[in-house]
Backbone as a printed PyTorch tensor [residue, N CA C, xyz], in Angstrom:
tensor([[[  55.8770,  -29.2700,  -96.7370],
         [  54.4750,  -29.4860,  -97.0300],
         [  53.7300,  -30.0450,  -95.8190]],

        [[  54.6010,  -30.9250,  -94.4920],
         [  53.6750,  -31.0560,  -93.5780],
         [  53.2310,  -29.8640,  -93.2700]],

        [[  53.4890,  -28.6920,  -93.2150],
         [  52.7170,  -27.3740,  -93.1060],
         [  51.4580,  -27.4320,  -93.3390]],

        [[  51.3770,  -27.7380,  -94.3200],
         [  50.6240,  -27.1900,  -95.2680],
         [  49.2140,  -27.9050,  -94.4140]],

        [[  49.3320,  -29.6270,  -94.6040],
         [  48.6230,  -30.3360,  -93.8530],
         [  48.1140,  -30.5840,  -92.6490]],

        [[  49.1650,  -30.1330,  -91.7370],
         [  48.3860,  -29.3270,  -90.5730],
         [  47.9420,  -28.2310,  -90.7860]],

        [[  48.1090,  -27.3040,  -91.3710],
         [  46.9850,  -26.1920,  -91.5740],
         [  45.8490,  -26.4670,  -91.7930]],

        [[  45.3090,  -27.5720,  -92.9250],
         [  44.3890,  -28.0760,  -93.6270],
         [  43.6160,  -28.4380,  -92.4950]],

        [[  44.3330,  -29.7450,  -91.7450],
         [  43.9450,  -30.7230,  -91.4210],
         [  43.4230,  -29.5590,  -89.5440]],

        [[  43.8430,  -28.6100,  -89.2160],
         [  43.4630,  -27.7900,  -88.0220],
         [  41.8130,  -27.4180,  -88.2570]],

        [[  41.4850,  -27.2210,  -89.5500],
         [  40.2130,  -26.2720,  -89.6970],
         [  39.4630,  -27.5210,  -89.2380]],

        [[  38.4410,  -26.5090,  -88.6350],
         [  37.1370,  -27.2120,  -88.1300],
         [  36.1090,  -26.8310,  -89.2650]],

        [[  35.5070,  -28.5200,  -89.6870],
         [  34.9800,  -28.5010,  -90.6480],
         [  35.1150,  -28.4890,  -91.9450]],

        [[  36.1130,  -29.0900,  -91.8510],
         [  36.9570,  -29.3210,  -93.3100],
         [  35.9520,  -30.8270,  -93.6250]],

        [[  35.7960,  -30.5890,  -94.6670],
         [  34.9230,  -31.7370,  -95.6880],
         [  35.7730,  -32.9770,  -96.3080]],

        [[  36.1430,  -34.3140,  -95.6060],
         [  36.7400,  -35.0320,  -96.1760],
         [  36.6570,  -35.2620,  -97.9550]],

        [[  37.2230,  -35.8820,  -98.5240],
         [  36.5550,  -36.2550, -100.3030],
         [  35.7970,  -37.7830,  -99.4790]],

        [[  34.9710,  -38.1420, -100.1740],
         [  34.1280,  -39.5170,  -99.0810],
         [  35.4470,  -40.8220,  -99.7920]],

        [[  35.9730,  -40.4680, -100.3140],
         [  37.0400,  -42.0440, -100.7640],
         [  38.4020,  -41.6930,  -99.7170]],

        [[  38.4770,  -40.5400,  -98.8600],
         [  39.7780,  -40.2070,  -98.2360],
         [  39.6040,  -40.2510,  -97.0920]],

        [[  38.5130,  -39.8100,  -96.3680],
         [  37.7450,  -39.8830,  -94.9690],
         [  38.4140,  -41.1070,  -94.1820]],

        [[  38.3580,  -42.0690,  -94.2670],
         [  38.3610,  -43.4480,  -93.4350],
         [  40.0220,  -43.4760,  -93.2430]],

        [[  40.3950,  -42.9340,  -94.2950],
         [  42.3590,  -42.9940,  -94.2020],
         [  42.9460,  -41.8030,  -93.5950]],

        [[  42.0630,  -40.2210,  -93.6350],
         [  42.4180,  -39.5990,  -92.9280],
         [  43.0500,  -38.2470,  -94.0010]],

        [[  43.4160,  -38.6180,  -95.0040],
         [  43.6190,  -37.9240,  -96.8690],
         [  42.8990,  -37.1280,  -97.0650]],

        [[  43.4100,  -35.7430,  -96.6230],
         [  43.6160,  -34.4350,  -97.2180],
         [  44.6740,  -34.2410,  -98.4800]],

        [[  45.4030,  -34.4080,  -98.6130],
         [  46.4740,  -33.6970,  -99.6930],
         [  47.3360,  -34.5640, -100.1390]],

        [[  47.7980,  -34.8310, -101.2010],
         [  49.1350,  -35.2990, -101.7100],
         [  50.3270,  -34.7160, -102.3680]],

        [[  51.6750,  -34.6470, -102.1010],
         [  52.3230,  -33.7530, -102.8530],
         [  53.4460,  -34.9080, -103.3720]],

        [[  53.7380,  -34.2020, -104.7560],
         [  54.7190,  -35.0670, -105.4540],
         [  55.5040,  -33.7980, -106.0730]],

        [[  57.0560,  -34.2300, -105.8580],
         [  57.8040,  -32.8260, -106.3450],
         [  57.0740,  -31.5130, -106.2270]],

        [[  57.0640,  -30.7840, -107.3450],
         [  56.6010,  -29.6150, -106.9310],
         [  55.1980,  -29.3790, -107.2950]],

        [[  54.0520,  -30.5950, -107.2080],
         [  52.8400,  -30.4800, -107.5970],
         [  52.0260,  -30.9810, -106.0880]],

        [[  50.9900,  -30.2890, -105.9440],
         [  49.7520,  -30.5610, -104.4690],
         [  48.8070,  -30.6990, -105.1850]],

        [[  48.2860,  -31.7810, -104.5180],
         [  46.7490,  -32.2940, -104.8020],
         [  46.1230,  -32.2620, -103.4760]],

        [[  45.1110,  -31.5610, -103.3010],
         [  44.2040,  -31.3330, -102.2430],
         [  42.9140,  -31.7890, -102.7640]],

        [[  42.5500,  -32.7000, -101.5490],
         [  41.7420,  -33.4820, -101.9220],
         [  40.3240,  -33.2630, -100.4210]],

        [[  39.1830,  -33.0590, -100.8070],
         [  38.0630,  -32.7240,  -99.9790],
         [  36.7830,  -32.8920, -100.7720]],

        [[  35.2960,  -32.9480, -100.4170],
         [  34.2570,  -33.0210, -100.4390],
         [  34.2070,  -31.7580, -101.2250]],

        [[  33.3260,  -31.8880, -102.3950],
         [  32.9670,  -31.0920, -103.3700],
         [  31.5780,  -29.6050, -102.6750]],

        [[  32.2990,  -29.0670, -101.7610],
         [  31.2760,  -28.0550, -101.1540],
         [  31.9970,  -26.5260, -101.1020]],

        [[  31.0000,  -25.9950, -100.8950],
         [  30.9110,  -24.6570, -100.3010],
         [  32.2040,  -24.5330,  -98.9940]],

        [[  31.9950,  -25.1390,  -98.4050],
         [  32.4850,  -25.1730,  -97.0510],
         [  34.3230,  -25.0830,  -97.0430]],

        [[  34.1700,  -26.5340,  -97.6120],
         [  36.0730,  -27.3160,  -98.0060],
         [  36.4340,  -26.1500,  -98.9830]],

        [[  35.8480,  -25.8280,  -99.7900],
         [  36.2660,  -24.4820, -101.1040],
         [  36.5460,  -23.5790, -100.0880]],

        [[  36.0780,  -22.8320,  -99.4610],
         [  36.6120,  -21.6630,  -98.5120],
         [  37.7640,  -21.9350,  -97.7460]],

        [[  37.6340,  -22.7450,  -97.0550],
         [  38.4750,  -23.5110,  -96.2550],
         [  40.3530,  -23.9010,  -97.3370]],

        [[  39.7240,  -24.2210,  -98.3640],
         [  40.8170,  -24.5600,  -98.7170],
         [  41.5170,  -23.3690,  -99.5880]],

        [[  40.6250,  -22.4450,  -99.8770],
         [  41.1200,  -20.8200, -100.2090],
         [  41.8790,  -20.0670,  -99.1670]],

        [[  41.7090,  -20.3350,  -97.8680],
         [  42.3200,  -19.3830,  -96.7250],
         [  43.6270,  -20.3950,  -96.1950]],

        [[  43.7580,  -21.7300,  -96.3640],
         [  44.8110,  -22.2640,  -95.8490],
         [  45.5270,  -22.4860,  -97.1470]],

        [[  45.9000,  -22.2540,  -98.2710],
         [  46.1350,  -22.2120,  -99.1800],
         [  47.3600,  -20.3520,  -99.0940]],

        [[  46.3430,  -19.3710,  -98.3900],
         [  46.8550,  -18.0940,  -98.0200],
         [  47.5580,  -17.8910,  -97.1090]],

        [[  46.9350,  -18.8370,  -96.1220],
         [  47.9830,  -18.8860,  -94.5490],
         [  49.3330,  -19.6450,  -95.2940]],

        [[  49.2680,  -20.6330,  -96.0730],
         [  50.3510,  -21.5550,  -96.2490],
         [  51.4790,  -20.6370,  -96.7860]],

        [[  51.0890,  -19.4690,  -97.6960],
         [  52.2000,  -18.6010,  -98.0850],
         [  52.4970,  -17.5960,  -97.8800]],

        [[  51.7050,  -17.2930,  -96.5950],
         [  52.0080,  -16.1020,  -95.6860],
         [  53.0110,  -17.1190,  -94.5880]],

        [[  52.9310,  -17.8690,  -94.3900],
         [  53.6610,  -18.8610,  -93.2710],
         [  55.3230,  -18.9280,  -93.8540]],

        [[  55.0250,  -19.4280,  -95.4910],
         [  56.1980,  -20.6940,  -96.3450],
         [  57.3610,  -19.6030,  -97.0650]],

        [[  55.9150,  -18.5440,  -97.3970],
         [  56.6400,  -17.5560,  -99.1020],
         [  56.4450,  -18.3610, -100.0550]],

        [[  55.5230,  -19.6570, -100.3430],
         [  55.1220,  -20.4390, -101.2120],
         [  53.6160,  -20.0880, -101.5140]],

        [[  53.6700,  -19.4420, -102.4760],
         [  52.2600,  -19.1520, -103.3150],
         [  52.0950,  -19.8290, -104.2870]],

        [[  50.9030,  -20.4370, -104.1800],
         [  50.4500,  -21.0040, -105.1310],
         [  50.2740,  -20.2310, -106.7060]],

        [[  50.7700,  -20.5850, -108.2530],
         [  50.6900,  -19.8880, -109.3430],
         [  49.3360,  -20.6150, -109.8300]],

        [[  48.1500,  -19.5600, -109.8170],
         [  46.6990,  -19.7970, -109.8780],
         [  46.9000,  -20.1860, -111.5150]],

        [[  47.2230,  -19.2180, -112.4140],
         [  47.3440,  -19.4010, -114.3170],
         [  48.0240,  -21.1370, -114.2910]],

        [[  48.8230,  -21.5660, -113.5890],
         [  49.1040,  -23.2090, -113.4780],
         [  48.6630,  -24.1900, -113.1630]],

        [[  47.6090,  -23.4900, -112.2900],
         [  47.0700,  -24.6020, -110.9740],
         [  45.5280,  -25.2720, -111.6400]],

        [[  45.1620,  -26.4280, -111.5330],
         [  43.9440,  -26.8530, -111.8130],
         [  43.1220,  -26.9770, -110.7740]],

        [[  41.6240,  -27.2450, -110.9110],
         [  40.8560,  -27.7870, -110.2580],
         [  39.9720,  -28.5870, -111.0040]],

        [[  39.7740,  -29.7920, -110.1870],
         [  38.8190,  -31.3070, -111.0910],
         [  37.8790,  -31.3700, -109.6200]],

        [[  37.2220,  -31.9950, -110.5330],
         [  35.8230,  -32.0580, -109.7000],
         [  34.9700,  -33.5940, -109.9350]],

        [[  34.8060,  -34.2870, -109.1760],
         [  34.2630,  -36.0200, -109.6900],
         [  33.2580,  -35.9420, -109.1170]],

        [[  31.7870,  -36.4330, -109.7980],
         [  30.4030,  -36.5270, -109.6070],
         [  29.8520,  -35.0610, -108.9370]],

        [[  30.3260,  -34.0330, -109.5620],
         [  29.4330,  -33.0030, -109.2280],
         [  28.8760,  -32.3890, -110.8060]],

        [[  27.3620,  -31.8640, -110.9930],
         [  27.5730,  -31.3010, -111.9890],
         [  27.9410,  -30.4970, -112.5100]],

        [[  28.2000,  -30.1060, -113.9970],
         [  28.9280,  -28.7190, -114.1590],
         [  28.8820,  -27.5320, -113.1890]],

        [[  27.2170,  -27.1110, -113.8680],
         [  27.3260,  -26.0380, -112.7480],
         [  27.5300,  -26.0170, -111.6720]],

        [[  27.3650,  -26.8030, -110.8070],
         [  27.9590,  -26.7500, -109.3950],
         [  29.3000,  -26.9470, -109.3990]],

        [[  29.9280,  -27.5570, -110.3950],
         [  31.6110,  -27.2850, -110.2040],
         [  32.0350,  -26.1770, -110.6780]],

        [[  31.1360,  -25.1030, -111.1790],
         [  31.8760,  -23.7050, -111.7050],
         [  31.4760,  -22.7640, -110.7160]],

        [[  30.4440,  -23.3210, -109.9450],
         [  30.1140,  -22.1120, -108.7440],
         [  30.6680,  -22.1780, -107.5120]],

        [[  31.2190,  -23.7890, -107.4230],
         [  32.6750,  -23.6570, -106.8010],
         [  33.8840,  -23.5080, -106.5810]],

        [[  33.9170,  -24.1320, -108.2440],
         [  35.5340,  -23.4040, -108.4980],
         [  35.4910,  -21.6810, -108.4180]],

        [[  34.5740,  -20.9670, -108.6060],
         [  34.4650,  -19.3180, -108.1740],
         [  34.9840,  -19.3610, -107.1850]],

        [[  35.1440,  -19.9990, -105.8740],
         [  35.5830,  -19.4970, -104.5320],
         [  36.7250,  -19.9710, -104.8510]],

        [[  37.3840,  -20.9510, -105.4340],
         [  38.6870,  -20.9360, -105.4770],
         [  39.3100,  -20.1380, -106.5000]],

        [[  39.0380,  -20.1040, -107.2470],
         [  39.2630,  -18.9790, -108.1850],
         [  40.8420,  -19.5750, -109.1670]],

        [[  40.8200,  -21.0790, -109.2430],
         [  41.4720,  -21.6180, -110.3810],
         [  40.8770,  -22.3310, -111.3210]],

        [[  41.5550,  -22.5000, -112.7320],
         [  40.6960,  -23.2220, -113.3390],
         [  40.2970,  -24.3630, -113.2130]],

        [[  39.5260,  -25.0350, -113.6210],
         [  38.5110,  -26.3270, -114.1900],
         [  39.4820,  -26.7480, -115.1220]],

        [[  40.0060,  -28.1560, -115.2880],
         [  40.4540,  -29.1180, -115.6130],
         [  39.8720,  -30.2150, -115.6790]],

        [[  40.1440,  -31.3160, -116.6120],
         [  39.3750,  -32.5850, -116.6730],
         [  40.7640,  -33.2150, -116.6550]],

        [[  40.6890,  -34.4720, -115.5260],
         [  41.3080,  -35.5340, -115.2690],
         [  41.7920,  -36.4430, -116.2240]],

        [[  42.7070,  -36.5040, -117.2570],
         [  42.9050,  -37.1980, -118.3100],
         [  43.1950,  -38.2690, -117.6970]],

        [[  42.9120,  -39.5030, -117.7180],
         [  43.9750,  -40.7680, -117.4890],
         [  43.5890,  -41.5770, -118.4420]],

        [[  44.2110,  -42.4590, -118.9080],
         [  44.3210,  -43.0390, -120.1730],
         [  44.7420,  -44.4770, -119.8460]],

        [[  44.4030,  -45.4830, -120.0940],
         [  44.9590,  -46.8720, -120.2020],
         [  44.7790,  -47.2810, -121.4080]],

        [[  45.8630,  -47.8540, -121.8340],
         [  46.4040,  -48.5080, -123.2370],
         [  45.8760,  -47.5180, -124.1210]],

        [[  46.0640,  -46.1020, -123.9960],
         [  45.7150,  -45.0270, -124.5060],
         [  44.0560,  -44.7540, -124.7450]],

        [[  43.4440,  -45.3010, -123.9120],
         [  41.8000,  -45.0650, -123.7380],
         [  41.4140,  -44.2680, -122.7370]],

        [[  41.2470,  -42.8820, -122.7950],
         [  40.8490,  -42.4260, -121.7950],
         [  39.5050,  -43.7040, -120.9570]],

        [[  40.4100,  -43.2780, -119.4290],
         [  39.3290,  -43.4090, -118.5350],
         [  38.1810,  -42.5370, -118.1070]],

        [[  37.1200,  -42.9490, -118.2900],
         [  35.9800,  -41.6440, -117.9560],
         [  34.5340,  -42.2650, -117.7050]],

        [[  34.0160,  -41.9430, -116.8080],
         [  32.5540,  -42.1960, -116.5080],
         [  31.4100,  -41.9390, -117.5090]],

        [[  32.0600,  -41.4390, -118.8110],
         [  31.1860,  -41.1630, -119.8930],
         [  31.2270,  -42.1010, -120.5460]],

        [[  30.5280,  -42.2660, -121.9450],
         [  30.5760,  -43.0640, -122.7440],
         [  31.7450,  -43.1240, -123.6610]],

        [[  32.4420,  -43.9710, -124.0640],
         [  34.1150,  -43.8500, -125.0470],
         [  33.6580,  -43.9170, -126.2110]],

        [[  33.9780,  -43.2350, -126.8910],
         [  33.6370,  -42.8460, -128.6650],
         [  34.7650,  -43.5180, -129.3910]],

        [[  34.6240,  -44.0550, -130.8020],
         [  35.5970,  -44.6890, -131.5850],
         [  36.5240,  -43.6530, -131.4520]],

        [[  36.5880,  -42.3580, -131.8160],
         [  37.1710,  -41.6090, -131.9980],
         [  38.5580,  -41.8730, -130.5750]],

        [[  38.0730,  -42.2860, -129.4010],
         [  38.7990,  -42.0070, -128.5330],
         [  39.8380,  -43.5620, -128.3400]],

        [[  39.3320,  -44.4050, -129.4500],
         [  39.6880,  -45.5030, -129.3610],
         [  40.6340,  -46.0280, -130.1970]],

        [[  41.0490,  -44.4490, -131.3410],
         [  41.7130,  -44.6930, -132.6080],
         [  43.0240,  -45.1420, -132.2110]],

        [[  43.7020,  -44.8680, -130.9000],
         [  45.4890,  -44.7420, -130.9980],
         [  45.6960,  -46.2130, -130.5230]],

        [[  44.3360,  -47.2940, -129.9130],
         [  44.9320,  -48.6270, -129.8360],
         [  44.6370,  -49.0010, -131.3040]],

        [[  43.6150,  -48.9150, -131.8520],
         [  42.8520,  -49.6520, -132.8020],
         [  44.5080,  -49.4100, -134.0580]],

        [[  45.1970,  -48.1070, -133.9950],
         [  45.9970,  -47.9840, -135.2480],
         [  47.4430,  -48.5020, -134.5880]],

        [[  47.5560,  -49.0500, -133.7160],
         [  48.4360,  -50.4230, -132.5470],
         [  48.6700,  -51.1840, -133.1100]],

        [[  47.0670,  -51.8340, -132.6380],
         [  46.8390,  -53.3950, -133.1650],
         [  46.6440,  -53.2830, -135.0410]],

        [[  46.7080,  -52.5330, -135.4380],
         [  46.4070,  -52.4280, -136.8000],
         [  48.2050,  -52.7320, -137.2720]],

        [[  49.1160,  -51.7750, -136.5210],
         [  50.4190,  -52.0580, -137.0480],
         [  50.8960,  -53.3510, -136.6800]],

        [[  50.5350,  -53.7520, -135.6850],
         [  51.3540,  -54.9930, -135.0360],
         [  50.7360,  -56.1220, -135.9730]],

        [[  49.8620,  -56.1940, -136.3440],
         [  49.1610,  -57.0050, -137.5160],
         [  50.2190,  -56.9350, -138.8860]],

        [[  49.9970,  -56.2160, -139.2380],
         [  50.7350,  -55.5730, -140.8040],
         [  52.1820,  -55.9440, -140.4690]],

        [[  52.8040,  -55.3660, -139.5970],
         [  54.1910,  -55.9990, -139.5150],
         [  54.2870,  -57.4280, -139.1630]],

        [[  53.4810,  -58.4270, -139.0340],
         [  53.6120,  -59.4520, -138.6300],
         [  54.1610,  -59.9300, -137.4390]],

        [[  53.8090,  -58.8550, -136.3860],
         [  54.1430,  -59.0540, -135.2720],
         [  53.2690,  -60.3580, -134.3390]],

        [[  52.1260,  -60.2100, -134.8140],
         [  51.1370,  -61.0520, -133.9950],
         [  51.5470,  -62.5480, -134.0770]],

        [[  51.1830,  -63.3930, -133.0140],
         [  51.4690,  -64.3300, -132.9940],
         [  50.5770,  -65.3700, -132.4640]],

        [[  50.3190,  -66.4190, -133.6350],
         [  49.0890,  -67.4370, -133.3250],
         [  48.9130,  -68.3820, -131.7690]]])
């Protein structure tokens, strides 16, 4: 995968993500999953479509597009579907969850709040709690 990152990291005009810039964070890979990480544009989308092609014309590692996601943070919809077009994988939403609450810049609905609330509801009833 350093491949991969010097490929990335060669293009002129590659669009940092603005939280990766200062560290130098293009990409992360864990086992057999890559996270490529850049500025929500026109530009980094192309860019990251052709080194993405070089990488498995180079490796014999192609990326499986029907597997692969793309997330998008503070852009709006439509502009994240007229960019995900140049990459041409799907749109995904970032689940992360603490104490089973999704995390999200939206507003949290009871609904999303049921799997602590029926928690603390058991740990009550069994007399788990403690004064």
């Amino acid at each position: 995968m350093d491949c991969f990152t010097e490929l990335l990291q060669a293009q002129s005009g590659f669009e940092f993500h603005p939280q990766c810039e200062e560290i130098g964070l293009t990409n992360l890979n864990f086992a057999d999953e890559l996270f490529v990480l850049s500025a929500a544009t026109e530009k980094s989308m192309k860019l990251i479509r052709k080194v993405l092609k070089e990488f498995g014309e180079i490796s014999g590692f192609h990326p499986n597009l029907i597997k692969s996601s793309s997330y998008f943070a503070g852009v709006k919809h439509q502009e994240a579907i007229r960019l995900n077009g140049i990459l041409g994988i799907p749109i995904a939403e970032l689940l992360v969850k603490y104490l089973g609450i999704p995390l999200t810049t939206k507003q949290i609905k009871a609904i999303d709040c049921r799997i602590l609330v029926e928690k603390i509801k058991e740990k009550i009833n069994s007399g788990g709690a403690s004064s």
